[in-house]
Biopython code that builds the backbone (N, CA, C, O; Angstrom):
import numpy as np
from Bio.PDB.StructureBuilder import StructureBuilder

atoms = [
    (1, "UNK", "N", (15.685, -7.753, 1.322)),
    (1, "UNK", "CA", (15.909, -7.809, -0.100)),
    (1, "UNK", "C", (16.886, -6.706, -0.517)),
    (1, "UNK", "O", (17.383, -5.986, 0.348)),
    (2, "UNK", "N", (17.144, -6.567, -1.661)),
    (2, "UNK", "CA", (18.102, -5.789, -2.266)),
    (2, "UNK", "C", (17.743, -4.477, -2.235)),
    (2, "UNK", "O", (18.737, -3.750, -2.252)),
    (3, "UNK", "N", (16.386, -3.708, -2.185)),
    (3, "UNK", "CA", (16.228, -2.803, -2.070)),
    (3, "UNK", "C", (16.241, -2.084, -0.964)),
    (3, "UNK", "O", (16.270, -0.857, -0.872)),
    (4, "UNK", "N", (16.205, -3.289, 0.312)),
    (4, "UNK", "CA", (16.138, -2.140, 1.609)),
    (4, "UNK", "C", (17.652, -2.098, 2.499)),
    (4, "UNK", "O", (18.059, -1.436, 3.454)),
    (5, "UNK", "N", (18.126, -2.988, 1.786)),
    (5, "UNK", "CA", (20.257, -3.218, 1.730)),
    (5, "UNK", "C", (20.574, -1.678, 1.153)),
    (5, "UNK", "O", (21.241, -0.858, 1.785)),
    (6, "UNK", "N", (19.910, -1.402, -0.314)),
    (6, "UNK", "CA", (20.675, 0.100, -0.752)),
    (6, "UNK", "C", (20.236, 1.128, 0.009)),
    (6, "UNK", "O", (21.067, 1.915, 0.463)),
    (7, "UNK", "N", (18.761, 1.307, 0.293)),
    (7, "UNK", "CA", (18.218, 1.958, 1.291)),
    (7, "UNK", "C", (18.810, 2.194, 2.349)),
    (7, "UNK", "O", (18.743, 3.384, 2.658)),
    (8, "UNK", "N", (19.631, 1.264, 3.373)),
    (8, "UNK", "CA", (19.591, 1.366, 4.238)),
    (8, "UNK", "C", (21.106, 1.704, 4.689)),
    (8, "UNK", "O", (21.519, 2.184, 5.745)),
    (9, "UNK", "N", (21.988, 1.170, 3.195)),
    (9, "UNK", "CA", (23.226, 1.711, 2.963)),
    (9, "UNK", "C", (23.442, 3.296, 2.660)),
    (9, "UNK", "O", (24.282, 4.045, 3.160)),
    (10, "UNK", "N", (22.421, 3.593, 1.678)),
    (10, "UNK", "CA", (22.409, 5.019, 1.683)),
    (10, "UNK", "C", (21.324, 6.067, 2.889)),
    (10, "UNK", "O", (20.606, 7.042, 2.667)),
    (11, "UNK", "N", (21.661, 5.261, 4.259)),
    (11, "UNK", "CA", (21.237, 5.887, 4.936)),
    (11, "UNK", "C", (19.841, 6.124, 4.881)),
    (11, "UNK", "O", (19.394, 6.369, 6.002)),
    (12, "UNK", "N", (18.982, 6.140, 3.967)),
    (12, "UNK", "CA", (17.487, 7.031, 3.488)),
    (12, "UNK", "C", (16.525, 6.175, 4.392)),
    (12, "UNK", "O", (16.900, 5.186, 5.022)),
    (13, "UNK", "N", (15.465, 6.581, 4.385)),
    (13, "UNK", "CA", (13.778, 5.865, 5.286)),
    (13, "UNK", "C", (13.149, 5.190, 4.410)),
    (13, "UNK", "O", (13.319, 5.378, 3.206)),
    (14, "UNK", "N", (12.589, 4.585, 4.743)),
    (14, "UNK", "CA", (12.347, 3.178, 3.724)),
    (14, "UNK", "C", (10.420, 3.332, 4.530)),
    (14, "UNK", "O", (9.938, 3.639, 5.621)),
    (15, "UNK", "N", (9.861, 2.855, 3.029)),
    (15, "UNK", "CA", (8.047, 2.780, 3.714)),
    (15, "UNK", "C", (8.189, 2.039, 4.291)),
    (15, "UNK", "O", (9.098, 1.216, 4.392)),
    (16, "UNK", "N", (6.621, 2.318, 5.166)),
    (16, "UNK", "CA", (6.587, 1.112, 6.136)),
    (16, "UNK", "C", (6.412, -0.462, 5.212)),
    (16, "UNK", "O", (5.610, -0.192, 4.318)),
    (17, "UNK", "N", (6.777, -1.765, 5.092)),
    (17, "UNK", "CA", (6.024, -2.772, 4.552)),
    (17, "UNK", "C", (4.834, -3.644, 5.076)),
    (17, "UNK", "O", (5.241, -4.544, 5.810)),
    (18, "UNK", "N", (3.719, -3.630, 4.933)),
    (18, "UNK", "CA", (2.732, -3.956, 5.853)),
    (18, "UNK", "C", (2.550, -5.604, 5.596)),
    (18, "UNK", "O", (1.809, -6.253, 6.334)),
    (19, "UNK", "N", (3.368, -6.301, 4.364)),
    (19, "UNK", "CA", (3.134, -7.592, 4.197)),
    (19, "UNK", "C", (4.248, -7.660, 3.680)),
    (19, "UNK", "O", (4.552, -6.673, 3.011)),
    (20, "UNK", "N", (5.471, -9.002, 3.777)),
    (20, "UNK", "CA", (5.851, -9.668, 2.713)),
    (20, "UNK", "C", (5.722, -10.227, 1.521)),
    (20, "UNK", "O", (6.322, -10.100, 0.454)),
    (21, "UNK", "N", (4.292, -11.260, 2.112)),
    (21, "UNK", "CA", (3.993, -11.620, 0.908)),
    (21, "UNK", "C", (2.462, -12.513, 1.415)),
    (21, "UNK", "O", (2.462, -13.569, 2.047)),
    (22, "UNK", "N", (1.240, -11.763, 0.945)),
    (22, "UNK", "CA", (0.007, -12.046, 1.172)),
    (22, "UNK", "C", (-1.069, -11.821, -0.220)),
    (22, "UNK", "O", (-0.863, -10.986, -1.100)),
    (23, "UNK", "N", (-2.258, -12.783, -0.176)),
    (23, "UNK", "CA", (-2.814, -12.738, -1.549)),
    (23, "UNK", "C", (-3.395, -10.781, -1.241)),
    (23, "UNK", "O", (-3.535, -10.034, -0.273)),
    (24, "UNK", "N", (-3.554, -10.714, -2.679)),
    (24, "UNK", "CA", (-4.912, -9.615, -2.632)),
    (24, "UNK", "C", (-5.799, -9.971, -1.806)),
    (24, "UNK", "O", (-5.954, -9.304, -0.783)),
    (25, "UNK", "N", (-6.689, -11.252, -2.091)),
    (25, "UNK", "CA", (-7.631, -11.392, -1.554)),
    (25, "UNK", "C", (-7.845, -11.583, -0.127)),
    (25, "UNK", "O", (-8.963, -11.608, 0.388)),
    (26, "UNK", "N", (-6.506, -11.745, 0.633)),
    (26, "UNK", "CA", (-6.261, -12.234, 2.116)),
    (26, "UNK", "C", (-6.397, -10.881, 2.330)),
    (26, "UNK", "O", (-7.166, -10.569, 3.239)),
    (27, "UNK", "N", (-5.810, -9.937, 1.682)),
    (27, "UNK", "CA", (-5.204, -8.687, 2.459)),
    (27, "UNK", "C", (-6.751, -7.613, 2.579)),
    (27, "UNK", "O", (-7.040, -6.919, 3.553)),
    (28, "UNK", "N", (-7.266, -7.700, 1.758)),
    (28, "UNK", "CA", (-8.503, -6.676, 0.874)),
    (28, "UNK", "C", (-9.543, -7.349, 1.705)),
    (28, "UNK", "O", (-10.275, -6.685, 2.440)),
    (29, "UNK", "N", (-9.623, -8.514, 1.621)),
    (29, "UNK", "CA", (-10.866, -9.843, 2.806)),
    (29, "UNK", "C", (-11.952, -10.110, 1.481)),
    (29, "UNK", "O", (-11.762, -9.588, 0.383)),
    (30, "UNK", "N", (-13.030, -10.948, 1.762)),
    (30, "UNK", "CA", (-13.764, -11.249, 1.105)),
    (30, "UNK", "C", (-14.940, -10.208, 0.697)),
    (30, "UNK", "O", (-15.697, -9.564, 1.424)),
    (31, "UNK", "N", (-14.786, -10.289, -1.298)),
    (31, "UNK", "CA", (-15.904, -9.628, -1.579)),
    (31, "UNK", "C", (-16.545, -9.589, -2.489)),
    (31, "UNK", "O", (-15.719, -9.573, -3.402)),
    (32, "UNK", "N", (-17.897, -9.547, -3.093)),
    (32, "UNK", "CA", (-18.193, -10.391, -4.082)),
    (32, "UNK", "C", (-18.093, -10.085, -5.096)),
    (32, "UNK", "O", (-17.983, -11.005, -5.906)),
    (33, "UNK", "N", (-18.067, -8.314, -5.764)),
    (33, "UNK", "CA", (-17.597, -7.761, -6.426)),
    (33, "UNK", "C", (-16.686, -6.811, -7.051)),
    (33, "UNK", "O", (-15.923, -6.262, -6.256)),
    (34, "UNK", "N", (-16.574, -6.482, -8.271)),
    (34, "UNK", "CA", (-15.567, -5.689, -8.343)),
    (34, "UNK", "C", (-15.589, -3.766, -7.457)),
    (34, "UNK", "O", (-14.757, -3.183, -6.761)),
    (35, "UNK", "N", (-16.753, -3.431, -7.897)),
    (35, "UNK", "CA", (-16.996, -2.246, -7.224)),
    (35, "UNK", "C", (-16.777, -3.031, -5.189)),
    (35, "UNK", "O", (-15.892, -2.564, -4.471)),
    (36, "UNK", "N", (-17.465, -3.851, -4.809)),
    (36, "UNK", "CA", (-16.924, -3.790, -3.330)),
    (36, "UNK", "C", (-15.507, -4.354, -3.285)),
    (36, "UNK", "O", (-15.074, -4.693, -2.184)),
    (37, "UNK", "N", (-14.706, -4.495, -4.416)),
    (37, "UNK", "CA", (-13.286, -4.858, -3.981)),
    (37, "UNK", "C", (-12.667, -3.066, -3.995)),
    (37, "UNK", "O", (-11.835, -2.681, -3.173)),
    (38, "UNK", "N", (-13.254, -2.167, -5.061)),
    (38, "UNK", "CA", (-12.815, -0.995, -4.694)),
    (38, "UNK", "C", (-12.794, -0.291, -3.903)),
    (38, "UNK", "O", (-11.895, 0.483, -3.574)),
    (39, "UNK", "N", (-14.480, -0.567, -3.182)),
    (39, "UNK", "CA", (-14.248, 0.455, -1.688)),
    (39, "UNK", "C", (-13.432, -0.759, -0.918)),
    (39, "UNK", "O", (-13.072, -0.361, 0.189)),
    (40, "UNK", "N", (-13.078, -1.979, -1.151)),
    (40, "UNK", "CA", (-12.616, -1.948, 0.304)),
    (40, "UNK", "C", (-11.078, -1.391, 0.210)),
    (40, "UNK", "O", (-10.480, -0.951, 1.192)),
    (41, "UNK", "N", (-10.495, -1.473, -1.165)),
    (41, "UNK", "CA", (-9.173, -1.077, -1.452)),
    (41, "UNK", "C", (-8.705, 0.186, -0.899)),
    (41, "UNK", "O", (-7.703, 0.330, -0.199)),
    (42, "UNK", "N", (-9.950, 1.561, -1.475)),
    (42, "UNK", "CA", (-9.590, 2.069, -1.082)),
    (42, "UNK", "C", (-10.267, 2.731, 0.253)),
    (42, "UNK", "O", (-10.388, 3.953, 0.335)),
    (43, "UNK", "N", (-10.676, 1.903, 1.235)),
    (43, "UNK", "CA", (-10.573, 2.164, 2.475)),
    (43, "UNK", "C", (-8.978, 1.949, 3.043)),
    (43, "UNK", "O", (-8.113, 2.638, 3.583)),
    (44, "UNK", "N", (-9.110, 0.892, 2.686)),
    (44, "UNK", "CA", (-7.622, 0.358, 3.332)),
    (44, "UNK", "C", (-6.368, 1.508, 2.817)),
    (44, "UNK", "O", (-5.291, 1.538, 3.413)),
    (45, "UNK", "N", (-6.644, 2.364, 1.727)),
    (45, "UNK", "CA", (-5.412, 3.294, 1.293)),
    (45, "UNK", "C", (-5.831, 4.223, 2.219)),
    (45, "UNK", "O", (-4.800, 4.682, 2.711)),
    (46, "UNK", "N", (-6.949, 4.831, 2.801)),
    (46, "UNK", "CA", (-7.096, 5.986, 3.352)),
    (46, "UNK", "C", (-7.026, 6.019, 4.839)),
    (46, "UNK", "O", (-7.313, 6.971, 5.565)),
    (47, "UNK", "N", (-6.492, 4.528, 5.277)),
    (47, "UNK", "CA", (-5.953, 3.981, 6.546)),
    (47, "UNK", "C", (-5.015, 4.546, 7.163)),
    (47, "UNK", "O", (-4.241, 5.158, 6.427)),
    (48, "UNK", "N", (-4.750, 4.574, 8.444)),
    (48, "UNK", "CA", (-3.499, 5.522, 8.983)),
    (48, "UNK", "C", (-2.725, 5.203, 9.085)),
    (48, "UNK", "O", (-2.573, 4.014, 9.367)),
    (49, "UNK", "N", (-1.650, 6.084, 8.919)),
    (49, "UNK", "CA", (-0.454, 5.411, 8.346)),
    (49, "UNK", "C", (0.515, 5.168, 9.764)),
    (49, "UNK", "O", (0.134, 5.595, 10.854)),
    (50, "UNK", "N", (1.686, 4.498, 9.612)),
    (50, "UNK", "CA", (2.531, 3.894, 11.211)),
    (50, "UNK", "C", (3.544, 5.434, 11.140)),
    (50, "UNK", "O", (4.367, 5.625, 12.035)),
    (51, "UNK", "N", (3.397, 6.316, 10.159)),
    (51, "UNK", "CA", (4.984, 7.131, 10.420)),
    (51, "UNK", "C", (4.151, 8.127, 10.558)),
    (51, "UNK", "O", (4.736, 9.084, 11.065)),
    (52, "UNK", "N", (2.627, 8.419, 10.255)),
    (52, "UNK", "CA", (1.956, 9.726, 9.891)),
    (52, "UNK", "C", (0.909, 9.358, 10.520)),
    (52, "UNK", "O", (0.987, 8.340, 11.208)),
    (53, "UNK", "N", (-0.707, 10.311, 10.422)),
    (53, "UNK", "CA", (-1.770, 10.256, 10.796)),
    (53, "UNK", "C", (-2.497, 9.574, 9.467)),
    (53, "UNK", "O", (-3.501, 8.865, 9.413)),
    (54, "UNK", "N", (-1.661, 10.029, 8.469)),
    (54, "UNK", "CA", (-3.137, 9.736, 7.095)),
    (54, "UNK", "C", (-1.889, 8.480, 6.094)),
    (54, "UNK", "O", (-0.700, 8.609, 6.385)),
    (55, "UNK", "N", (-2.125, 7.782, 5.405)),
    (55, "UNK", "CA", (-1.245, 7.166, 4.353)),
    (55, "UNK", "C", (-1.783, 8.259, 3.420)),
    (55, "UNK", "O", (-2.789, 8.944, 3.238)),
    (56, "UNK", "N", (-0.001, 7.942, 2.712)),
    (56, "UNK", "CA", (-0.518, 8.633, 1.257)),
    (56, "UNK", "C", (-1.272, 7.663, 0.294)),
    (56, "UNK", "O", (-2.142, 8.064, -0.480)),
    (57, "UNK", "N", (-0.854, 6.269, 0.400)),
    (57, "UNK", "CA", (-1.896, 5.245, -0.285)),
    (57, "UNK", "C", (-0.864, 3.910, 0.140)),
    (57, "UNK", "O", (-0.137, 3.827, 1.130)),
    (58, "UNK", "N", (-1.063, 2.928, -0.942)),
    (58, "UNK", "CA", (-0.732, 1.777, -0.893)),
    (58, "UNK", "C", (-0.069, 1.148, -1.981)),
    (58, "UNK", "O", (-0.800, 0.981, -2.957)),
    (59, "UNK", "N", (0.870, 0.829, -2.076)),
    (59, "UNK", "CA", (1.475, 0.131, -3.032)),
    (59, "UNK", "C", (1.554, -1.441, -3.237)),
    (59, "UNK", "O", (2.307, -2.152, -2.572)),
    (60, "UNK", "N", (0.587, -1.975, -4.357)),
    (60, "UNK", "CA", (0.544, -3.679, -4.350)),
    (60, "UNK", "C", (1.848, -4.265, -5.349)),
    (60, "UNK", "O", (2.000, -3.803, -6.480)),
    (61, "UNK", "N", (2.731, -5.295, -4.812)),
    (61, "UNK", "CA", (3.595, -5.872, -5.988)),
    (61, "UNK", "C", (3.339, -7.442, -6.015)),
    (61, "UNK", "O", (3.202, -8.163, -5.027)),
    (62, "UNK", "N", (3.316, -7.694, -6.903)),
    (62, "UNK", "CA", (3.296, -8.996, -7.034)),
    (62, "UNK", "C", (4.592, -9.862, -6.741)),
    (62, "UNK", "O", (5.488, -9.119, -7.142)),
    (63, "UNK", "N", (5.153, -10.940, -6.298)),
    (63, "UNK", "CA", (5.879, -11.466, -5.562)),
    (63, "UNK", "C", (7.240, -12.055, -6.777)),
    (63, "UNK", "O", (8.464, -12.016, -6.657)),
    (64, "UNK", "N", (6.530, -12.472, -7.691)),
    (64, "UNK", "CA", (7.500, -12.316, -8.920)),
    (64, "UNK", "C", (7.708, -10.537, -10.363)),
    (64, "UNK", "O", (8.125, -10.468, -11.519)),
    (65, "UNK", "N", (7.000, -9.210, -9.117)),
    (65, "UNK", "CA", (7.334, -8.434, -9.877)),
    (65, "UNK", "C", (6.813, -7.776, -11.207)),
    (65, "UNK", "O", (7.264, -6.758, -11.731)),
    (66, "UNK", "N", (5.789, -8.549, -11.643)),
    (66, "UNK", "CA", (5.423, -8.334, -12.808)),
    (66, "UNK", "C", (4.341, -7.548, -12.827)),
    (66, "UNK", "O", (3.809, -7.221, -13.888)),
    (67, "UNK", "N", (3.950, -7.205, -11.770)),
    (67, "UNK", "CA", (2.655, -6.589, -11.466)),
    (67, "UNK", "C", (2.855, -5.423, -10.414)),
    (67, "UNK", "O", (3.519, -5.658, -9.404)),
    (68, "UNK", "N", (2.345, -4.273, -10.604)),
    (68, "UNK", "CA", (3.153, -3.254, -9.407)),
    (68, "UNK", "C", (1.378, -1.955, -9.817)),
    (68, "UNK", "O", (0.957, -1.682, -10.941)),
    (69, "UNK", "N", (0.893, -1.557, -8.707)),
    (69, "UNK", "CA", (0.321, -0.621, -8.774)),
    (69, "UNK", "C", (0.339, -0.127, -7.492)),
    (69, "UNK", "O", (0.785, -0.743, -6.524)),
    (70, "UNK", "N", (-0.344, 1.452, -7.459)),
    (70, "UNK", "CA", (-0.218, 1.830, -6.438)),
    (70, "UNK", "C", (-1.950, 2.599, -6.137)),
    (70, "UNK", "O", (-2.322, 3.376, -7.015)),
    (71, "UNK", "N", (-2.938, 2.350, -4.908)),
    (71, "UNK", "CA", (-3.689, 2.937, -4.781)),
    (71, "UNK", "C", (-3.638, 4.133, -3.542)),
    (71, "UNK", "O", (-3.419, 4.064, -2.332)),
    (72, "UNK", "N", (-3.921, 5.139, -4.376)),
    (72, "UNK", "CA", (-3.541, 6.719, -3.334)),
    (72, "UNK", "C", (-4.850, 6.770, -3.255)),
    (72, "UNK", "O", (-5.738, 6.331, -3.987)),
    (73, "UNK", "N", (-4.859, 7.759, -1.611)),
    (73, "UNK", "CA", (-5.166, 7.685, -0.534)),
    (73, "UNK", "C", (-6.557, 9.024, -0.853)),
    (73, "UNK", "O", (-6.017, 10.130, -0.831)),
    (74, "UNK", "N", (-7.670, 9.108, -1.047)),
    (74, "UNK", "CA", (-8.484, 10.189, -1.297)),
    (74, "UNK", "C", (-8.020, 11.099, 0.122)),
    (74, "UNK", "O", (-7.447, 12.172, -0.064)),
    (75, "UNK", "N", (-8.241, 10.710, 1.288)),
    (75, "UNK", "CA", (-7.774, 11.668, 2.356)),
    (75, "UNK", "C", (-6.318, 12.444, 2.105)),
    (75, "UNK", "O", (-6.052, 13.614, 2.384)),
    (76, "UNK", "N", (-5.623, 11.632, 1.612)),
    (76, "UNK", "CA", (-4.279, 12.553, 1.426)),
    (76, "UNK", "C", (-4.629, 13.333, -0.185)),
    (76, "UNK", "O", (-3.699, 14.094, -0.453)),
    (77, "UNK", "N", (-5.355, 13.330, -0.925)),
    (77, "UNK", "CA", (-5.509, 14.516, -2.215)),
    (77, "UNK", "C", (-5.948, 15.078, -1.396)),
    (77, "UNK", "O", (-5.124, 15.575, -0.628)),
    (78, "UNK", "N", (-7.068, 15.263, -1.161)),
    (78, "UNK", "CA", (-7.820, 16.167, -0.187)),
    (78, "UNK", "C", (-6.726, 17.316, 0.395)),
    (78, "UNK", "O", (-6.406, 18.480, 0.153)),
    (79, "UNK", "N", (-6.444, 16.473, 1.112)),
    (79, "UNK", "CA", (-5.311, 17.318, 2.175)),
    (79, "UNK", "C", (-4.289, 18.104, 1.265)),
    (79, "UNK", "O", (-3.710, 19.174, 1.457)),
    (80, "UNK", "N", (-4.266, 17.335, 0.352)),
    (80, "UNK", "CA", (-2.717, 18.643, -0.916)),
    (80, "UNK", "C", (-3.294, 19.409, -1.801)),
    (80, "UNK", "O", (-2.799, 20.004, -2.758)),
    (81, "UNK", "N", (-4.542, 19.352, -1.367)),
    (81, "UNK", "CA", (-5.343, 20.625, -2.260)),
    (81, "UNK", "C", (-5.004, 22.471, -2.141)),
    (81, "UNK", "O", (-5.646, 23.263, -2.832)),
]
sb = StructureBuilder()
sb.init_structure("model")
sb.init_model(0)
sb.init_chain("A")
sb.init_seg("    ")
for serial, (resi, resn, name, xyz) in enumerate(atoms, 1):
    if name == "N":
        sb.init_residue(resn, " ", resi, " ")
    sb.init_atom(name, np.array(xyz, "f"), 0.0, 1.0, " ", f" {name:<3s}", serial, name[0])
structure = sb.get_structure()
C-alpha cells in the first residue's frame, strides 16, 4: 500500500504487520464477553514482539479506515517506568 511505498522510499522501518486483513473476532478467537474480549486483547498486546522481546502493543484498523485504535502493551508501561 501507499504507506509502506513512502516508508520504504524514505528508507525508515516499518512495524511488523501481523494481518492484512482479518475479522476482530478471527484474530482475538472466540469469546462470550466483553470483559473476556479484553483480557484476550490485551494478552495478545503483551505478546512478543518479531523485532523485540516485549510488543509495545497493537494497532487495529479497519479495512476501509474508519476505525483505527491502538491497544498498548501493560508489559511495555511497566518496563518505561
Amino acid at each position: 500500500d501507499l504507506r509502506h511505498k513512502i516508508v520504504e522510499e524514505m528508507g525508515l522501518p516499518h512495524v511488523p504487520v501481523l494481518h492484512e486483513a482479518i475479522t476482530l473476532r478471527d484474530f482475538v478467537g472466540n469469546v462470550d464477553s466483553e470483559k473476556e474480549f479484553r483480557e484476550a486483547i490485551m494478552k495478545l498486546a503483551d505478546g512478543e514482539s518479531i523485532n523485540n522481546p516485549h510488543r509495545e502493543g497493537i494497532v487495529f484498523k479497519s479495512t476501509d479506515g474508519s476505525i483505527i485504535f491502538k491497544v498498548i502493551s501493560n508489559r511495555y508501561l511497566e518496563k518505561k517506568k
